[in-house]
LOKEBA-630060 format. One line per 5 residues: number of its first residue (from 1); for each residue x, y, z of N, C-alpha, C. Coordinates in steps of 0.02 Angstrom, whole numbers, padded with zeros to 5 digits. Layout:
REM residues N
NUM	X/Y/Z/X/Y/Z/X/Y/Z ~ ...
REM end
This chain:
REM residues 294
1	-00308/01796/-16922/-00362/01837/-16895/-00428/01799/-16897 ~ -00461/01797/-16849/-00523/01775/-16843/-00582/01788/-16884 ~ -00638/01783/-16916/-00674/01791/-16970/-00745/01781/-16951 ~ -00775/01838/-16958/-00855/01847/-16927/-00885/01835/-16974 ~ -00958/01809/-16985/-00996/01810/-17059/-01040/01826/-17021
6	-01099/01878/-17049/-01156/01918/-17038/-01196/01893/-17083 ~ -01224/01859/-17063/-01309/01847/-17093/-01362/01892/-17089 ~ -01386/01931/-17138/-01439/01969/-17135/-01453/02006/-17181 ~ -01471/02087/-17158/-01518/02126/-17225/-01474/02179/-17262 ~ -01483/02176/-17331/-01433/02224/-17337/-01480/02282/-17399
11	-01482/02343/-17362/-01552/02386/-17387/-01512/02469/-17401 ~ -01574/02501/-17403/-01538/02567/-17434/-01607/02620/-17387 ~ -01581/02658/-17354/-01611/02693/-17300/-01645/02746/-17338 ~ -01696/02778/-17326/-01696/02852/-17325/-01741/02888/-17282 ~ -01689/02930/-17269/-01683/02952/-17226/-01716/03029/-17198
16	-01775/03031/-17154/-01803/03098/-17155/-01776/03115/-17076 ~ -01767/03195/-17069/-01728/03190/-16984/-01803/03261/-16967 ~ -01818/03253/-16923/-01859/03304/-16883/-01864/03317/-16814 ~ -01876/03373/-16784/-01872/03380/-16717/-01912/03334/-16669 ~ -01951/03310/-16721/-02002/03277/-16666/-02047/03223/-16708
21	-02054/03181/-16713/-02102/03119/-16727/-02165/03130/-16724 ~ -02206/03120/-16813/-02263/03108/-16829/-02302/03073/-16781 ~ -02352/03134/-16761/-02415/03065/-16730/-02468/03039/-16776 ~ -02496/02988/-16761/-02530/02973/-16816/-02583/03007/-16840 ~ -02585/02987/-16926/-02594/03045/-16961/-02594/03102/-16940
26	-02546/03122/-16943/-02513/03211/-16949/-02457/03195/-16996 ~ -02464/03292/-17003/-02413/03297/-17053/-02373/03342/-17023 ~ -02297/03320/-17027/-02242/03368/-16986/-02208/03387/-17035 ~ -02172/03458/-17031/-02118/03470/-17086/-02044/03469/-17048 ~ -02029/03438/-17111/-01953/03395/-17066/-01873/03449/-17074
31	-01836/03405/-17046/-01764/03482/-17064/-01720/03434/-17124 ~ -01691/03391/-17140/-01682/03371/-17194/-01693/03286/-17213 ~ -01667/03276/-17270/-01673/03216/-17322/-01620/03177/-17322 ~ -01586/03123/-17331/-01538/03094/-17357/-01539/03027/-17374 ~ -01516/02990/-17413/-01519/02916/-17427/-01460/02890/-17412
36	-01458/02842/-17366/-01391/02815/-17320/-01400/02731/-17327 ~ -01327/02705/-17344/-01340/02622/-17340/-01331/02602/-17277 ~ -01386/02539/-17249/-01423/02520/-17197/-01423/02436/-17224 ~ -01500/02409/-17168/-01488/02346/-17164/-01440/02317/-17102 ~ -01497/02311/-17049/-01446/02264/-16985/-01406/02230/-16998
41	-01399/02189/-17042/-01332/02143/-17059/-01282/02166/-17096 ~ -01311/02230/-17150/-01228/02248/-17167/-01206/02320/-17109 ~ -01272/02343/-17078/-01226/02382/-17033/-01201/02345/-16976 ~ -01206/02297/-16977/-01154/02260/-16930/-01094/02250/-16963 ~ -01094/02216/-17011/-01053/02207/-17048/-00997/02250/-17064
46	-01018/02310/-17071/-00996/02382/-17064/-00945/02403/-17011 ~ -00989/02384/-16960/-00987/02402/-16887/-00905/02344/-16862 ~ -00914/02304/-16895/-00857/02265/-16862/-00781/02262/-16917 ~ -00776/02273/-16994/-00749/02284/-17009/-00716/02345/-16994 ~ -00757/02408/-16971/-00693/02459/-16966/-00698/02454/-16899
51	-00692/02408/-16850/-00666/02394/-16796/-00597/02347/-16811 ~ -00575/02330/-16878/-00514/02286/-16896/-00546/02203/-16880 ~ -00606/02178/-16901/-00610/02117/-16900/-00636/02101/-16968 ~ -00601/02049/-16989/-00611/02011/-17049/-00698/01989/-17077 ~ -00732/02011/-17097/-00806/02016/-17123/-00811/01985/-17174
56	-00855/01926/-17151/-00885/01911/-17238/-00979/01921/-17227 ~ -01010/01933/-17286/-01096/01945/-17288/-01104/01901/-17310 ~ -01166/01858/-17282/-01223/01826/-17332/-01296/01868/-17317 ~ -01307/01873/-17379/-01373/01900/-17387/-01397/01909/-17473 ~ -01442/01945/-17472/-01471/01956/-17532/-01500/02036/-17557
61	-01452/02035/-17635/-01488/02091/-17661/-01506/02092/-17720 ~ -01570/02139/-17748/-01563/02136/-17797/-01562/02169/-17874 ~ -01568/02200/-17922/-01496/02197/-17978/-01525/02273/-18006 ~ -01549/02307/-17954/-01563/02402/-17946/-01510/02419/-17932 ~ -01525/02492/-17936/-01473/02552/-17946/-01438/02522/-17863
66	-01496/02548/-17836/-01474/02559/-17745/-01431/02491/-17730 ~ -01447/02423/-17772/-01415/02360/-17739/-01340/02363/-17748 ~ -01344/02394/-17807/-01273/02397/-17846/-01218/02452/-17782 ~ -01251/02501/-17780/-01234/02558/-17721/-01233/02523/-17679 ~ -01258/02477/-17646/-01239/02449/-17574/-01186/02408/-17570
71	-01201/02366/-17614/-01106/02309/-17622/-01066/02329/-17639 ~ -01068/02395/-17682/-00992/02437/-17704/-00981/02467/-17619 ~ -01015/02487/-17583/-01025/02528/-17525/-00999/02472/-17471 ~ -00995/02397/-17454/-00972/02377/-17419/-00916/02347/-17459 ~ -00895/02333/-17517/-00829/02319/-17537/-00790/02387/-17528
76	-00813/02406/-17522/-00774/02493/-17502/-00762/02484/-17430 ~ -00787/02460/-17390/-00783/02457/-17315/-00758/02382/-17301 ~ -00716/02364/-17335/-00681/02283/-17346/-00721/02255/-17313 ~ -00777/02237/-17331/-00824/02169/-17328/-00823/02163/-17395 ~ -00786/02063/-17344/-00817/02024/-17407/-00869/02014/-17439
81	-00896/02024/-17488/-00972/02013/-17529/-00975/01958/-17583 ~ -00917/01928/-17584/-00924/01879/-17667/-00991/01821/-17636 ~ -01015/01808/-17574/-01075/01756/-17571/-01117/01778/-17548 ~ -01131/01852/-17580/-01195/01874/-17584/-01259/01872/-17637 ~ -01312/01829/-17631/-01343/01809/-17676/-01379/01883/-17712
86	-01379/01885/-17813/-01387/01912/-17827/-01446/01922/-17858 ~ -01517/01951/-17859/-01554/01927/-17902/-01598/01954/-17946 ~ -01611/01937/-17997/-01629/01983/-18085/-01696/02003/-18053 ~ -01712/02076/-18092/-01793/02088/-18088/-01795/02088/-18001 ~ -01774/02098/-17978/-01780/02098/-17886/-01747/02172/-17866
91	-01799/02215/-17826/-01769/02256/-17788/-01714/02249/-17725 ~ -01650/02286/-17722/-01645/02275/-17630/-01694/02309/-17578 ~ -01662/02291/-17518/-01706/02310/-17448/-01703/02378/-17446 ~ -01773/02402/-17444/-01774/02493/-17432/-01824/02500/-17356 ~ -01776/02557/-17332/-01810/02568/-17268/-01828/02642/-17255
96	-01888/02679/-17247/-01877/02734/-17241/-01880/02766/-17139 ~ -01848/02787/-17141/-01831/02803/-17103/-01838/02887/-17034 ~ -01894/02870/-17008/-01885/02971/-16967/-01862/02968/-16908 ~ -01835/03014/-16933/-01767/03025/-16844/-01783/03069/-16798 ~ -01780/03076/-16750/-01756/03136/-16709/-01719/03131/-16687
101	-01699/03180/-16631/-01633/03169/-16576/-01654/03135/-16536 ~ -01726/03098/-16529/-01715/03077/-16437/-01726/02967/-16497 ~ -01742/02975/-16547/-01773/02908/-16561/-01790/02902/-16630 ~ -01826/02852/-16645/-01824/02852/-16737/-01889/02806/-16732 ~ -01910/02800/-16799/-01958/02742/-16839/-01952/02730/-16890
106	-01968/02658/-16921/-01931/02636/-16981/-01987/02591/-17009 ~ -01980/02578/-17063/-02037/02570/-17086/-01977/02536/-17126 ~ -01980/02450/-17154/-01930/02413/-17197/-01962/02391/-17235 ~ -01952/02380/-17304/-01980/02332/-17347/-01930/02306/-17368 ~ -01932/02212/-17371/-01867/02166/-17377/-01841/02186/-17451
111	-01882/02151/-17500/-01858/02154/-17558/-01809/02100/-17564 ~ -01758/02111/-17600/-01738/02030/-17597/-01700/02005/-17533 ~ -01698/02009/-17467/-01691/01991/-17423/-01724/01941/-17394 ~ -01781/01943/-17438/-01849/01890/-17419/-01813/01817/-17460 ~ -01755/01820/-17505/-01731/01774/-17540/-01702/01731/-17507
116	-01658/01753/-17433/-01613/01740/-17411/-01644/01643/-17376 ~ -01620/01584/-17417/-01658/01540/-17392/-01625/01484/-17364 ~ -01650/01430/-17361/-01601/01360/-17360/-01559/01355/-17395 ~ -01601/01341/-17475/-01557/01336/-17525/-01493/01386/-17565 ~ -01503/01426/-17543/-01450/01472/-17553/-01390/01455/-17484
121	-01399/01464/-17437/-01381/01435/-17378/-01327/01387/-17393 ~ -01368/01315/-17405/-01350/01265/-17417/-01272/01274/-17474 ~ -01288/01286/-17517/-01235/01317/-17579/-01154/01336/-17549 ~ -01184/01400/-17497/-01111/01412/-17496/-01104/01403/-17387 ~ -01114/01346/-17370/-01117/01306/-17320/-01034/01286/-17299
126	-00984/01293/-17342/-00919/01281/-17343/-00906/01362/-17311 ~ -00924/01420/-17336/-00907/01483/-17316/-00948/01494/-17265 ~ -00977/01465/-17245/-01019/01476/-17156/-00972/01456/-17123 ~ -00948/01369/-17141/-00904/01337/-17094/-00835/01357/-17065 ~ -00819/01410/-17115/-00738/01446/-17118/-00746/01493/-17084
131	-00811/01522/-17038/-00817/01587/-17000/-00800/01549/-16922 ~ -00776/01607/-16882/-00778/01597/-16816/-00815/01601/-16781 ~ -00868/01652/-16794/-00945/01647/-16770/-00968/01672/-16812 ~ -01067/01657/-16789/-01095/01712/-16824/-01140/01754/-16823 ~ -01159/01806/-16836/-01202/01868/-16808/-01247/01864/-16841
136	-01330/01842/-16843/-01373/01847/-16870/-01439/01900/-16839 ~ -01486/01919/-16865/-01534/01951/-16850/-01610/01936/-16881 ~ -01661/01969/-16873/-01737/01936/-16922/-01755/01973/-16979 ~ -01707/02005/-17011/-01737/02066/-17053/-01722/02017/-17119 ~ -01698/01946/-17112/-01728/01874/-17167/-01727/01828/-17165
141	-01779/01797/-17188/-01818/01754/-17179/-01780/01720/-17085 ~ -01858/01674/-17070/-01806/01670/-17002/-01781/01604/-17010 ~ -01815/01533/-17075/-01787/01482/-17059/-01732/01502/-17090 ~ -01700/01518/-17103/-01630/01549/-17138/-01598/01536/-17091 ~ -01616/01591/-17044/-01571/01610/-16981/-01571/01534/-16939
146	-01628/01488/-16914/-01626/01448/-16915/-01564/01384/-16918 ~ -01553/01397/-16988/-01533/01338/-17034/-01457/01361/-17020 ~ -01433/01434/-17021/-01346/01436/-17002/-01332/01416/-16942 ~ -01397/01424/-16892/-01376/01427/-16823/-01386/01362/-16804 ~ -01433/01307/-16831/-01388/01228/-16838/-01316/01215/-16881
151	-01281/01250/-16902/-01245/01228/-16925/-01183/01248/-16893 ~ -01215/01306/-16861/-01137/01330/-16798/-01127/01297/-16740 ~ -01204/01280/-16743/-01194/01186/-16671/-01161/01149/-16687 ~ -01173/01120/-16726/-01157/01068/-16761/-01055/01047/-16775 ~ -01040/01142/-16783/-00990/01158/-16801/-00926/01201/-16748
156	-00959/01182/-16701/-00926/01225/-16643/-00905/01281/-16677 ~ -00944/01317/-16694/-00949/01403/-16716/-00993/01429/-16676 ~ -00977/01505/-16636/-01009/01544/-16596/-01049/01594/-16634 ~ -01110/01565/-16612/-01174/01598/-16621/-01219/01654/-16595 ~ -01223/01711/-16649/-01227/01770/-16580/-01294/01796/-16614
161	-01345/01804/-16595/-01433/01828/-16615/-01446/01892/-16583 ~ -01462/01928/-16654/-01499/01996/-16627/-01580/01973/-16648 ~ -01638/01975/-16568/-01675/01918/-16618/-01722/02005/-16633 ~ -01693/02056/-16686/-01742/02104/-16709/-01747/02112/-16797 ~ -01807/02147/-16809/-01859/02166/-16771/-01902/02101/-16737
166	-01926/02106/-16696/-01943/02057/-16655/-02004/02028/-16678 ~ -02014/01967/-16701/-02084/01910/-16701/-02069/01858/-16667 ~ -02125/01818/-16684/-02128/01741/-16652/-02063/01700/-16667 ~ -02043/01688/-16632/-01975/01644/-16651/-01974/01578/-16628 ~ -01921/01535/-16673/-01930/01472/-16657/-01881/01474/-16580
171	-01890/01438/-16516/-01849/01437/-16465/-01774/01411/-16474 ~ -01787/01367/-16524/-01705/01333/-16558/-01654/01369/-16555 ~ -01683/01428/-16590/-01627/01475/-16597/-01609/01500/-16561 ~ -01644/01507/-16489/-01608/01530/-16417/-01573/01491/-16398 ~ -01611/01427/-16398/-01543/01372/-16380/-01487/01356/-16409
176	-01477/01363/-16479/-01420/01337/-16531/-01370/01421/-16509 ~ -01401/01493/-16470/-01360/01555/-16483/-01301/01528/-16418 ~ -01268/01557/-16424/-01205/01577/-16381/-01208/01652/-16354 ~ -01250/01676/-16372/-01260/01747/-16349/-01307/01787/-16389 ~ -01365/01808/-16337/-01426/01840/-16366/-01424/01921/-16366
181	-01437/01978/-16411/-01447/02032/-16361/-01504/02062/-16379 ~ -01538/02097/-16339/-01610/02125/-16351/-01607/02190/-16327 ~ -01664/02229/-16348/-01671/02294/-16315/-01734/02267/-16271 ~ -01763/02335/-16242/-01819/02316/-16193/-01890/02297/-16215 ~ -01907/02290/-16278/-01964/02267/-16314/-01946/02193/-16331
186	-01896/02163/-16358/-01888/02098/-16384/-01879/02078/-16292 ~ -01840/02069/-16255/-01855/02037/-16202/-01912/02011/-16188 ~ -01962/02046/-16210/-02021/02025/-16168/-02068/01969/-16206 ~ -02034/01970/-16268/-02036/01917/-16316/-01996/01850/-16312 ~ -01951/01850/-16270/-01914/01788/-16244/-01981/01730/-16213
191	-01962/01676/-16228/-02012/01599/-16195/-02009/01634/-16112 ~ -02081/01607/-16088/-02101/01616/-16022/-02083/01681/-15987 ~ -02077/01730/-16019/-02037/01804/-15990/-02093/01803/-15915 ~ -02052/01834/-15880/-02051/01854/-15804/-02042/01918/-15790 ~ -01975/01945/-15794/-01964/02000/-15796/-01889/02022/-15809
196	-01864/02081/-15829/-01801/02084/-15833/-01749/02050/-15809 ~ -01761/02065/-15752/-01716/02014/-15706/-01712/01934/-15703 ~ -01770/01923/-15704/-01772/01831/-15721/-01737/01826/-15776 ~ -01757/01871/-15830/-01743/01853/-15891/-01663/01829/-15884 ~ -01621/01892/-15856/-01553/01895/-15856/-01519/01836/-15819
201	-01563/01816/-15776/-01539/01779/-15738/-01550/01690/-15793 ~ -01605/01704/-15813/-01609/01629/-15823/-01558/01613/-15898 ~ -01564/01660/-15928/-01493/01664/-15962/-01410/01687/-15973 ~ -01427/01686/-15893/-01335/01692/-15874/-01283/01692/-15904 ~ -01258/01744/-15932/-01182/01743/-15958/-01208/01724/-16030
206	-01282/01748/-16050/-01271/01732/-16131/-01325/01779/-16145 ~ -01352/01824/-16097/-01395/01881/-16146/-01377/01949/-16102 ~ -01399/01994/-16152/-01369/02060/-16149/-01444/02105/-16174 ~ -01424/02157/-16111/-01534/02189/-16129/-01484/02267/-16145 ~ -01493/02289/-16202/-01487/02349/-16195/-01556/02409/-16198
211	-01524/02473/-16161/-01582/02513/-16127/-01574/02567/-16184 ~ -01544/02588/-16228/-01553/02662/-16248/-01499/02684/-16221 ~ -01517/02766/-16201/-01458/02824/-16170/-01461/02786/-16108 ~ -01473/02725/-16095/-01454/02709/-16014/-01432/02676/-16006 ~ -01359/02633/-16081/-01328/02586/-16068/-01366/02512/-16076
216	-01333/02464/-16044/-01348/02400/-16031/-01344/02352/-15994 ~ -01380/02305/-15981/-01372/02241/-15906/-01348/02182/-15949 ~ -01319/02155/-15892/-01305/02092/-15910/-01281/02046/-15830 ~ -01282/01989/-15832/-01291/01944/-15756/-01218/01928/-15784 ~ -01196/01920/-15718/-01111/01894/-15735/-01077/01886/-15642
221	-01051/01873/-15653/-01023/01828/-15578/-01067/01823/-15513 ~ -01123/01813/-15549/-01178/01809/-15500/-01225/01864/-15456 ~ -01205/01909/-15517/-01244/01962/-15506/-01256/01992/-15562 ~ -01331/02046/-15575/-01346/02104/-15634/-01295/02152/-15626 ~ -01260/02159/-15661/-01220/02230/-15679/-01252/02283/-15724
226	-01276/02340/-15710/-01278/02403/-15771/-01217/02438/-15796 ~ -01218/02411/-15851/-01182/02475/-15877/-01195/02537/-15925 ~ -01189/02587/-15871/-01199/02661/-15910/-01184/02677/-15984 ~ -01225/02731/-16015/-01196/02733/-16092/-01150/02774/-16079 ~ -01118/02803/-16140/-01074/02859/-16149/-01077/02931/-16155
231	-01080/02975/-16133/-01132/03037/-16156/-01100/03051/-16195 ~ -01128/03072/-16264/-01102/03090/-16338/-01158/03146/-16336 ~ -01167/03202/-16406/-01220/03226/-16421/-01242/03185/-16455 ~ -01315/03186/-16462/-01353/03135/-16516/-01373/03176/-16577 ~ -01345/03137/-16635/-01370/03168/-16695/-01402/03140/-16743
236	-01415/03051/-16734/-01450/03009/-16746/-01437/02928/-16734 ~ -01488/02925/-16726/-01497/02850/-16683/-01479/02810/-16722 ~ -01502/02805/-16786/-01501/02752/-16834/-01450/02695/-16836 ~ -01453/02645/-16835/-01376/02602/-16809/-01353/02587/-16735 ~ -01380/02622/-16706/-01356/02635/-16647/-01334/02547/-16607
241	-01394/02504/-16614/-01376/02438/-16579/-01341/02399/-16642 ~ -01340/02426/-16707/-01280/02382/-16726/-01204/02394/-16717 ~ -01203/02460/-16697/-01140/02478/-16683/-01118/02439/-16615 ~ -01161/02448/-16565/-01168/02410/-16522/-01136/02345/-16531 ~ -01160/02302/-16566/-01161/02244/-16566/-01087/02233/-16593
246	-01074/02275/-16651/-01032/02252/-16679/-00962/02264/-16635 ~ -00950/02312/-16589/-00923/02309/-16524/-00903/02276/-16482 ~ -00992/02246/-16454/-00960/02163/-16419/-00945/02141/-16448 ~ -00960/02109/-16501/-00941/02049/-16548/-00840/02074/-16528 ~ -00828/02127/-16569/-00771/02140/-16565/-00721/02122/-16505
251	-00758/02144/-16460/-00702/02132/-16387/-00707/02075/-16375 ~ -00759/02040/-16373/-00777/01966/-16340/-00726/01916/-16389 ~ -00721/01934/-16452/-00654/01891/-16484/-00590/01913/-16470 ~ -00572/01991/-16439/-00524/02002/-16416/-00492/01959/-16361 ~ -00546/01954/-16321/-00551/01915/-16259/-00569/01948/-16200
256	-00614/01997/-16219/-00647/02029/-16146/-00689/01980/-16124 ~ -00691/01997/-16042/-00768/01970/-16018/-00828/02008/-16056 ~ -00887/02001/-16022/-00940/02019/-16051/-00958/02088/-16027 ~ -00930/02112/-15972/-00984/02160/-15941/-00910/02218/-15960 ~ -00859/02184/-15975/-00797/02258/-16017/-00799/02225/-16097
261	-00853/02197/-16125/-00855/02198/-16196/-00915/02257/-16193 ~ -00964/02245/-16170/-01032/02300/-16141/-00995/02352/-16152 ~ -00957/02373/-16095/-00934/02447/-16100/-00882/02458/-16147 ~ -00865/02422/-16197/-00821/02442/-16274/-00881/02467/-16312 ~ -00937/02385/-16294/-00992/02406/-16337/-01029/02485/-16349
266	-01033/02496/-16295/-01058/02552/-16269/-01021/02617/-16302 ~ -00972/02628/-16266/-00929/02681/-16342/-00962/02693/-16388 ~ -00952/02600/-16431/-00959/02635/-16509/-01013/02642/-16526 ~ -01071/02626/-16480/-01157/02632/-16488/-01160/02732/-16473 ~ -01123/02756/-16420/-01111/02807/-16407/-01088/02864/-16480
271	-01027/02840/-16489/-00991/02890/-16541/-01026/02864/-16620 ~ -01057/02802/-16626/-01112/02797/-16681/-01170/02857/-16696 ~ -01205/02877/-16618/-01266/02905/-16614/-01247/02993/-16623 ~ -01167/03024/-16625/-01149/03079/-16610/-01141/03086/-16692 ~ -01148/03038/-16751/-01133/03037/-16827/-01183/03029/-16865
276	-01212/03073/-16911/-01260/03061/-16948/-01243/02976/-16995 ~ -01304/02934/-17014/-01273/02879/-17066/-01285/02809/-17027 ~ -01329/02762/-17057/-01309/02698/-17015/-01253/02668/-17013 ~ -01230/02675/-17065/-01146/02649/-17083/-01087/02696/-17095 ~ -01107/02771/-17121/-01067/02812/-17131/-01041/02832/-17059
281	-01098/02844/-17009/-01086/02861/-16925/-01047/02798/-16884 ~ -01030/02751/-16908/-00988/02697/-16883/-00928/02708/-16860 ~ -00927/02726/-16814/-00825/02719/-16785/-00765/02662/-16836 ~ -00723/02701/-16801/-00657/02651/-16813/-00637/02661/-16773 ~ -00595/02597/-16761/-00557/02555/-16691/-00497/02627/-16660
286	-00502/02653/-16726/-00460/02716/-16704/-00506/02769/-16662 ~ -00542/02798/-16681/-00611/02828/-16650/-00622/02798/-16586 ~ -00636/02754/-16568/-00648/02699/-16504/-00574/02715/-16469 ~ -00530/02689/-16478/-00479/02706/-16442/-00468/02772/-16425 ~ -00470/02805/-16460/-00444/02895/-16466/-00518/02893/-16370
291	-00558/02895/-16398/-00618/02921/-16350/-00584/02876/-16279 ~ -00577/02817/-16298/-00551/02791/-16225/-00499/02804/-16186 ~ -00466/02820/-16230/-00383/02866/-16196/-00424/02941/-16153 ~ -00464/02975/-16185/-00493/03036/-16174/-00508/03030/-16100
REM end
């Protein structure tokens, strides 16, 4: 079986849900509370293990209640965790989180995710090399991200970048990816942006724009294709493009093209958003299938 490693954040959510989103300074009263484990990289991580693909994490936590709860929480969801850096006197990543039905805002503080470096990197550089690709994102540090994604060049390992939440990025890492995906805010953060369409075009067959409830584009036999989402009810967003992701990732090692990995993707971004939980609302390959037979 093929073997994904997820580079990224691995945090502890909490979670407020309300009909409608705080404007600034106001005060809204919300409908409930919950604390859910999060972090783009282990809800990917998440996201692709109970799709039946072999997961290993690198990232960083550290040696709190909640850190302890998060690695029991993905060794529970068979991700591998033994080269996850651990560290004393260090909080993990907390994000709080307000939802509605149509959208969310998040507010992250790294905590030891900010650890995640070269030198740790460097260490366990033998367990990068043993992955088949790898899924990174910015929620740490970015020469981090950087530093795996020379080493998947280097290593003919497929390199796949979520480049969020979105800052200045080095361009390297567009060039060293094998496949980018963005929503409609990081696009416009891509070198020399033009417009959607340029964008798609000038990265042909290696980036993927997703829209929200409106699906996603992608350029492929010489043309933009959309593909539609899934209509689910929405019960929270949270996760939603890692489920996503962890989708394509999934099919595209199956051996789909790109624009029927999209619409696998799509599903489980779909039946993600119909489940309360960034990781608890995660499909299984069973879930995904069941809906596609439907």
């Amino acid at each position: 079986m093929k073997k994904v490693g997820v580079l990224g954040s691995i945090s502890t959510d909490f979670v407020a849900t309300t009909n409608v989103l705080p404007k600034e300074s106001e005060t809204i009263v919300g409908k409930s509370f919950s604390t859910q484990f999060g972090g783009k990289g282990a809800n990917k991580a998440v996201a692709l293990s109970r799709l039946g693909k072999q997961v290993v994490m690198f990232g960083a936590v550290g040696d709190d209640e909640f850190s302890r709860r998060a690695l029991a929480n993905l060794k529970e969801e068979r991700v591998d965790v033994k080269h996850v850096k651990k560290l004393r006197g260090e909080i993990g990543g907390i994000a709080t989180i307000f939802s509605s039905q149509k959208t969310n805002m998040i507010v992250m503080v790294p905590g030891a995710n900010n650890a995640v470096d070269e030198e740790y990197l460097q260490k366990i550089e033998n367990e990068i090399k043993k992955c088949d690709c790898i899924v990174a994102e910015l929620e740490v540090p970015q020469q981090a991200v950087l530093f795996v994604s020379q080493i998947c060049k280097k290593n003919n390992i497929k390199f796949i970048l979520n480049p969020s939440p979105i800052m200045k990025f080095d361009k390297t890492l567009l060039d060293n990816a094998d496949l980018i995906v963005v929503n409609e805010t990081e696009i416009k953060h891509l070198p020399n942006f033009k417009s959607q369409k340029q964008a798609l075009i000038d990265y042909a067959g290696r980036l993927v724009l997703t829209v929200g409830k409106r699906g996603a584009y992608v350029y492929e036999d010489g043309e933009i294709v959309h593909l539609p989402a899934v209509d689910t009810p929405v019960v929270d967003t949270t996760g939603a493009g890692d489920a996503f992701l962890g989708g394509l990732i999934h099919a595209l090692i199956e051996g789909a093209k790109l624009k029927n990995a999209v619409e696998f993707a799509n599903v489980c971004a779909g039946l993600k958003v119909s489940k309360l939980g960034a990781q608890t609302g995660m499909p299984t390959i069973k879930e995904v299938k069941t809906f596609l037979q439907s």
